[in-house]
C-alpha positions in Angstrom: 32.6 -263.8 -57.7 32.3 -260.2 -57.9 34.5 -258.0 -55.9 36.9 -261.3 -55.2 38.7 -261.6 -52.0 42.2 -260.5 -53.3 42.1 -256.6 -52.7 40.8 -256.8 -49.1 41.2 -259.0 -46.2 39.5 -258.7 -42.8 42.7 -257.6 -41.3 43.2 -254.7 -43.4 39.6 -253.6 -42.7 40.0 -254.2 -38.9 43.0 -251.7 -39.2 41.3 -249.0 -41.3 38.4 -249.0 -39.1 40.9 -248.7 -35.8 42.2 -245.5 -37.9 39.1 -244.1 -39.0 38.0 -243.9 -34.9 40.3 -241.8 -33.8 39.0 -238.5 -32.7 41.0 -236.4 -35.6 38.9 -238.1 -38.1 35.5 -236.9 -40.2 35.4 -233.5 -39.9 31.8 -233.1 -41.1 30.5 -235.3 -39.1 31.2 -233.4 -35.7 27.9 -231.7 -35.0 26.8 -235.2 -34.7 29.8 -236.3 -32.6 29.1 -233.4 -30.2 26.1 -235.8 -29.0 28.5 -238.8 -28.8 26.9 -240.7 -31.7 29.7 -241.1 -34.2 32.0 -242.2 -31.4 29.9 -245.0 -30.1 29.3 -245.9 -33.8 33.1 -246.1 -34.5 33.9 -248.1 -31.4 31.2 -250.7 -32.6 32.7 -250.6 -36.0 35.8 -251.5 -34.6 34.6 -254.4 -32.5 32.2 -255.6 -35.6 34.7 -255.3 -38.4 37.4 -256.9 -35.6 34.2 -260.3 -35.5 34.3 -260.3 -39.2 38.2 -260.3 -38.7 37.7 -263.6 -37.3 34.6 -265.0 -38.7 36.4 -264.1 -42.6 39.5 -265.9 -42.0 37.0 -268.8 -41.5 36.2 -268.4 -45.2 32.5 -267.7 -44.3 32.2 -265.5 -47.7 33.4 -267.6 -50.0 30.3 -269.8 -49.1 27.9 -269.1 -52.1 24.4 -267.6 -52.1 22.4 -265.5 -53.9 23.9 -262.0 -52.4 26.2 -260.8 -55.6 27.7 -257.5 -54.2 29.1 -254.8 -56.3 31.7 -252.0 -55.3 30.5 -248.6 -55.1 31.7 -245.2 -53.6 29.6 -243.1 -51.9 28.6 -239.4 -52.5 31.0 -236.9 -49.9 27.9 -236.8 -46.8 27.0 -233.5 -46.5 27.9 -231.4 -43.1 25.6 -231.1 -40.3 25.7 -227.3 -40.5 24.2 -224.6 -41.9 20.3 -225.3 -42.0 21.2 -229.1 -41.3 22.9 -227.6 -37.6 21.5 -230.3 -35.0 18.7 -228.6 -32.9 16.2 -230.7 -30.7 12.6 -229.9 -32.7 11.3 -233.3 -33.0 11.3 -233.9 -29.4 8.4 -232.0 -29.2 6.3 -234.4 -31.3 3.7 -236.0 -29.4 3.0 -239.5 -29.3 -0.5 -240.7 -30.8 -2.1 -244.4 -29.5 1.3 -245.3 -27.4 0.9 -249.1 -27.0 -1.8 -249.7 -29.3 0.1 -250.7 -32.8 3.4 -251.6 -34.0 5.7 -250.1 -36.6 3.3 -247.4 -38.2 5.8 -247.1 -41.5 3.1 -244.5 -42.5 0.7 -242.0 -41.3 -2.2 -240.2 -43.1 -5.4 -238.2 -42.0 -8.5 -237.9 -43.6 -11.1 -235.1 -43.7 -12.5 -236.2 -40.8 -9.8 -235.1 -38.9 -8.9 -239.1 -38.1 -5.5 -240.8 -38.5 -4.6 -244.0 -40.4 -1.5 -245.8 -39.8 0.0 -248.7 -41.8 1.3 -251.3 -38.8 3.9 -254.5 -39.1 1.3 -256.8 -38.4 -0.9 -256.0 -41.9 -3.6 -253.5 -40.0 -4.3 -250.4 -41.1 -5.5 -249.1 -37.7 -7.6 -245.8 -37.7 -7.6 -243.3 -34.9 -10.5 -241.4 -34.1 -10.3 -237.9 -33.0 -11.4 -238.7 -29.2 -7.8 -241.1 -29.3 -9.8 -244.8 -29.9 -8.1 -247.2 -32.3 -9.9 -248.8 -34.7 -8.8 -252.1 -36.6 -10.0 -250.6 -39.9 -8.6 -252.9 -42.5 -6.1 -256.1 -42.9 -4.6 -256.2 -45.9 -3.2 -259.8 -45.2 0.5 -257.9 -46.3 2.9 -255.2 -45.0 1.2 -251.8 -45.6 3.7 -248.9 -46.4 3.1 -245.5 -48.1 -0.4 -244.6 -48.3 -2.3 -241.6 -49.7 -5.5 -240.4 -50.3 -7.5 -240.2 -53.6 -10.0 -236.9 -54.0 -12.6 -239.3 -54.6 -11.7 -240.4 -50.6 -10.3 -243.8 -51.5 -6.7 -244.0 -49.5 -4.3 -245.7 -51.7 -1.9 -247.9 -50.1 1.3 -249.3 -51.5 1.6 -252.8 -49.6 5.1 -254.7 -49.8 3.3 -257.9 -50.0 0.5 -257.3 -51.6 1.0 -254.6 -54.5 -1.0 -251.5 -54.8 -4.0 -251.6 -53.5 -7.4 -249.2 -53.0 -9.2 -248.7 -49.4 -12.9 -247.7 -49.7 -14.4 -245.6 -47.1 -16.2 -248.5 -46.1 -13.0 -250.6 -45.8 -13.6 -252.7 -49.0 -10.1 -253.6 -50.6 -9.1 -254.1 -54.2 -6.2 -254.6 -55.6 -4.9 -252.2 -58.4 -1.8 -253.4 -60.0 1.2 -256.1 -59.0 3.1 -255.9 -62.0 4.6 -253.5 -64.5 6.1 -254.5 -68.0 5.2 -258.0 -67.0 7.7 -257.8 -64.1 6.4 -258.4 -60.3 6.1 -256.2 -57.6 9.1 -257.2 -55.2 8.0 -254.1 -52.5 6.1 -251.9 -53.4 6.6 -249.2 -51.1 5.2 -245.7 -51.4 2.7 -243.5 -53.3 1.9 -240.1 -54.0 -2.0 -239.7 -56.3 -2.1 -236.8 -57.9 -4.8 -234.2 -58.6 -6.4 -236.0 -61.4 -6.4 -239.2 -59.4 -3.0 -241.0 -61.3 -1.1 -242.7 -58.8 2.9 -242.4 -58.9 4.6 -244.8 -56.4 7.8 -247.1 -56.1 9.0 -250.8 -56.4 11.7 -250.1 -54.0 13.4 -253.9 -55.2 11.7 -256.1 -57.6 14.8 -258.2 -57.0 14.6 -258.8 -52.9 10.8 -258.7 -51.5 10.0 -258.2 -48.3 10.8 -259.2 -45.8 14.9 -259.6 -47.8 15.2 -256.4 -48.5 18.5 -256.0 -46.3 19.7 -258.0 -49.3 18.9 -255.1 -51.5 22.1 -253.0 -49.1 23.8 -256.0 -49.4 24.3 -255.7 -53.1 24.0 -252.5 -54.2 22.4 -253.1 -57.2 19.4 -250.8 -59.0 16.4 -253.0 -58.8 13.9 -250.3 -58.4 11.6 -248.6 -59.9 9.3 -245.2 -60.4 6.2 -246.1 -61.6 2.6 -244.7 -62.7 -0.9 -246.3 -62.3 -3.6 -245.0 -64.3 -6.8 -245.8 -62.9 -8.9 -244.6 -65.6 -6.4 -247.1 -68.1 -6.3 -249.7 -64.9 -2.5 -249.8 -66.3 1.1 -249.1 -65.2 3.7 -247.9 -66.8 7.2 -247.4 -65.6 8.3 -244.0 -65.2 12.0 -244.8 -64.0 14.2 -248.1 -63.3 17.5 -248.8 -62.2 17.0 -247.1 -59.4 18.6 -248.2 -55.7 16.0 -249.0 -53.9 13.1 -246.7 -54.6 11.5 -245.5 -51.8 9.5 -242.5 -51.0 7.5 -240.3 -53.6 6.4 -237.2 -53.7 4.9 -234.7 -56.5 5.5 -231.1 -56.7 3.4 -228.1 -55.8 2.2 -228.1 -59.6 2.8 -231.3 -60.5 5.4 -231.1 -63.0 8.1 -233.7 -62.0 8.1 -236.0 -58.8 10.7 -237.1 -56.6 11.7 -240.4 -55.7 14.5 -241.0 -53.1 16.9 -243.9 -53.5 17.5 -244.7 -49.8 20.7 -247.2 -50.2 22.3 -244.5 -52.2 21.5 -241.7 -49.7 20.4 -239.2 -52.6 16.8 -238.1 -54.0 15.8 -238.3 -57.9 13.8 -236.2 -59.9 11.3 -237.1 -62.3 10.2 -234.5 -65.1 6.8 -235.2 -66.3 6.5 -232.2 -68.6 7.7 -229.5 -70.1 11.0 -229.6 -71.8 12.5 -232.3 -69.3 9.9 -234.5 -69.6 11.1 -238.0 -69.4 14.2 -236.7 -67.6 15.8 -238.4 -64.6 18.3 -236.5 -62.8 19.9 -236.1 -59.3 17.4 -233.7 -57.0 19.6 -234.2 -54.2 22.8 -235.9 -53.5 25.1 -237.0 -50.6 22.3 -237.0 -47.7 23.5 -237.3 -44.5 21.9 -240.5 -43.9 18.7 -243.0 -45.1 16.0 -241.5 -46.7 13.1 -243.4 -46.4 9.6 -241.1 -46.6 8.8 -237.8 -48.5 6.1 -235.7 -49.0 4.8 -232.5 -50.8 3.3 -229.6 -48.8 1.9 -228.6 -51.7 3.6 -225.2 -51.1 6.8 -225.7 -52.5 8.3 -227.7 -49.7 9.5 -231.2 -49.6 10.0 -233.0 -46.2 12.1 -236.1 -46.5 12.0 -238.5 -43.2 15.4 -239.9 -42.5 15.5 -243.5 -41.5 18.8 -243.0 -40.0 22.3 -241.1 -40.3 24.9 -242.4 -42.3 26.9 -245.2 -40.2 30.5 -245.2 -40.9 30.8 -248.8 -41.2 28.1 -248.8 -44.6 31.0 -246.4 -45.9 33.7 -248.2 -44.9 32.1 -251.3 -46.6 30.6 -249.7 -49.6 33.5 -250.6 -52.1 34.2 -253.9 -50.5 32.0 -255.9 -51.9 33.7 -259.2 -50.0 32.8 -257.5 -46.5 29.2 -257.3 -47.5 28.8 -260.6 -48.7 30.2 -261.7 -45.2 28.2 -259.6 -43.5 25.1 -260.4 -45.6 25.9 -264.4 -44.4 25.9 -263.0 -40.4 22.9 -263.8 -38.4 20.6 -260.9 -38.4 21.6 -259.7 -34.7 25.1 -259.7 -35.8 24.7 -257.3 -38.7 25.6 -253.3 -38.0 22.4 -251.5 -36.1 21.2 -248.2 -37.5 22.2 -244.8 -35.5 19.3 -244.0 -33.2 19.0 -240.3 -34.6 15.3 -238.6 -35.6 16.0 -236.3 -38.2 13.7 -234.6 -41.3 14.9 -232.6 -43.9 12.7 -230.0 -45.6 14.0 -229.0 -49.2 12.9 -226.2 -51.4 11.7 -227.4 -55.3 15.2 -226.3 -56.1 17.1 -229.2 -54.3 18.1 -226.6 -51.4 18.0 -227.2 -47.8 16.1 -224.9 -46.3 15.5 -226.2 -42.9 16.0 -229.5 -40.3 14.1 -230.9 -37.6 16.1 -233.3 -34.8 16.3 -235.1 -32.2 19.8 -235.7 -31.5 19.6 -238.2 -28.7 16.4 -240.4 -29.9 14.5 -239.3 -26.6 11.5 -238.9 -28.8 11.6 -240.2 -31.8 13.8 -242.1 -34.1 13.9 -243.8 -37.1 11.4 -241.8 -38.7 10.2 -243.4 -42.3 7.4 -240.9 -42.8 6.9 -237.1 -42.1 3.2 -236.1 -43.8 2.3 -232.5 -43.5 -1.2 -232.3 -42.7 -3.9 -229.8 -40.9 -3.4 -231.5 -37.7 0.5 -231.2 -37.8 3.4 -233.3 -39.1 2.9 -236.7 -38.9 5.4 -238.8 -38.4 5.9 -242.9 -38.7 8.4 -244.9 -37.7 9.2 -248.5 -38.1 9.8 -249.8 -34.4 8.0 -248.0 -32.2 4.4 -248.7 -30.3 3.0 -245.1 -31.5 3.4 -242.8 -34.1 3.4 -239.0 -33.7 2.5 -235.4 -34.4 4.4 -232.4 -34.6 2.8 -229.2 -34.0 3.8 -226.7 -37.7 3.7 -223.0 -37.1 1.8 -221.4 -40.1 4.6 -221.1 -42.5 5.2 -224.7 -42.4 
């Protein structure tokens, strides 16, 4: 069994966990305890790890299943300071068609001026300018990233489903499922480019949805970059090994694209010419949290949506494989709960932080998966919330 039970036992952890909550500890991550955030966290860490102290002894992980963790340590989290300072600019996002959808993992807007958002429930509602919601389009699947083509078709990775192709007048067809004669296990966000290629991710070809959790769990690279041709109707994988591939984004002139790797808290570049081509490298490492969502500007800025902050029990876990096998054999309501936090960071096409947009205490927004700049504003999905939103952008961005 990988990881074994030997090095660790739930005591140890218990103890660790009662160490690392004391107020002395985690220097970087006081701008965030200033709000009271990493303190709760800790105090839940101690209680969880303290129930899997007593569910472990029970020998619940050596019961076997098809979660095979692996050790890993995680990148040093970088300090909420600097341009990552916490400051309270998301709250000022306003909510779009409160109570009328579910989960909007993505938002896009057409040239119309009207919204599209990819729901829980398989819709892809549309939102007219005068605030009615339309049930445009069921895609019988979970929707995710979508994006438009510039011959108006919006492209939408669905996690059931595969990539598929929206027509204005709703028709659906269904691009691609496979790659290298491998299935789709989530395919989970897209970015088309000028000339109408599609780049988007298989975030786990290994654990579909709805399993992905399993993906954490094991901390293995099961996903992939990939590249859909339309004029070839083929795919070709750009990437693999990746942990799980998430958002994608090209640059302002389309020479590489970014990919982040959300269970690894760090963004990858793509070069797809020049003397890199072919090249995978680190864009961005050590996030301070989950990043789920990005997208281009198409001026040289990159805004990655932050699912969450890093929670100090996924580091404390991270090289203890054992815990996360127990863990991955909890009930779902048992398992640790993301840090309600909204946070987007905007990056430079150098990998530099230029700027952050919060909300500290999640009285807005939080878990933000998407953040689309747009004419109308920065849009802004989530993945449990009854609206999506808009965030008004001063003309420099």
């Amino acid at each position: 069994m990988a990881g074994g039970c030997h090095a660790e036992s739930p005591l140890s952890i218990f103890w660790e966990v009662r160490q690392r909550s004391r107020p002395n500890v985690g220097a970087n991550m006081a701008p965030i305890r200033h709000y009271g955030v990493v303190a709760k966290t800790t105090r839940r860490a101690f209680a969880f790890i303290g129930l899997l102290s007593v569910v472990g002894f029970g020998g619940l992980a050596l019961v076997p299943g098809e979660v095979d963790p692996v050790a890993w340590t995680p990148a040093p989290t970088m300090p909420l300071e600097g341009a990552l300072a916490p400051n309270h600019r998301l709250e000022a996002a306003q909510a779009v068609a409160r109570g009328e959808l579910y989960g909007p993992e993505d938002v896009d807007v057409d040239s119309e001026g009207r919204f599209y958002a990819a729901l829980e429930d398989g819709r892809i509602a549309r939102v007219t300018e005068d605030g009615a919601v339309e049930d445009w389009v069921h895609t019988g699947g979970r929707p995710l990233g979508m994006d438009f083509d510039p011959a108006g078709n919006l492209v939408v990775c669905d996690a059931v489903k595969g990539l598929l192709s929206v027509a204005p007048d709703g028709a659906v067809t269904t691009l691609a499922t496979e790659a290298d004669g491998v299935a789709f296990g989530f395919a989970d966000d897209v970015d088309v480019g000028s000339d109408g290629v599609i780049y988007f991710s298989d975030a786990s070809w290994r654990w579909k949805y709805p399993n992905f959790m399993n993906d954490l769990f094991e901390s293995k690279p099961y996903g992939r970059l990939l590249r859909y041709d339309p004029r070839k109707g083929e795919v070709e994988v750009l990437a693999d090994s990746l942990y799980f591939a998430n958002g994608v984004a090209l640059s302002s002139d389309e020479s590489f694209v970014l990919v982040n790797e959300t269970f690894r808290g760090r963004i990858s570049r793509v070069w797809l010419r020049g003397p890199k081509q072919g090249t995978l490298e680190v864009f961005a490492d050590g996030l301070p949290g989950y990043p789920d969502g990005v997208a281009s500007d198409g001026r040289g800025r990159f805004y990655v949506a932050m699912g969450s902050i890093t929670n100090p029990v996924g580091a404390l876990v991270a090289p203890r494989p054992w815990t996360r096998r127990l863990i991955s054999r909890l009930p779902e309501a048992l398992w640790p709960k993301p840090i309600r936090y909204g946070l987007v960071m905007i990056y430079d096409e150098e990998g530099v932080v230029v700027e952050t947009l919060h909300d500290p205490g999640a009285n807005t927004i939080f878990e933000v998966t998407s953040a689309q700049p747009s004419f109308k504003g920065l849009l802004l999905g989530n993945l449990h919330d009854d609206a999506f939103y808009v965030l008004p952008l001063t003309p420099s961005g």
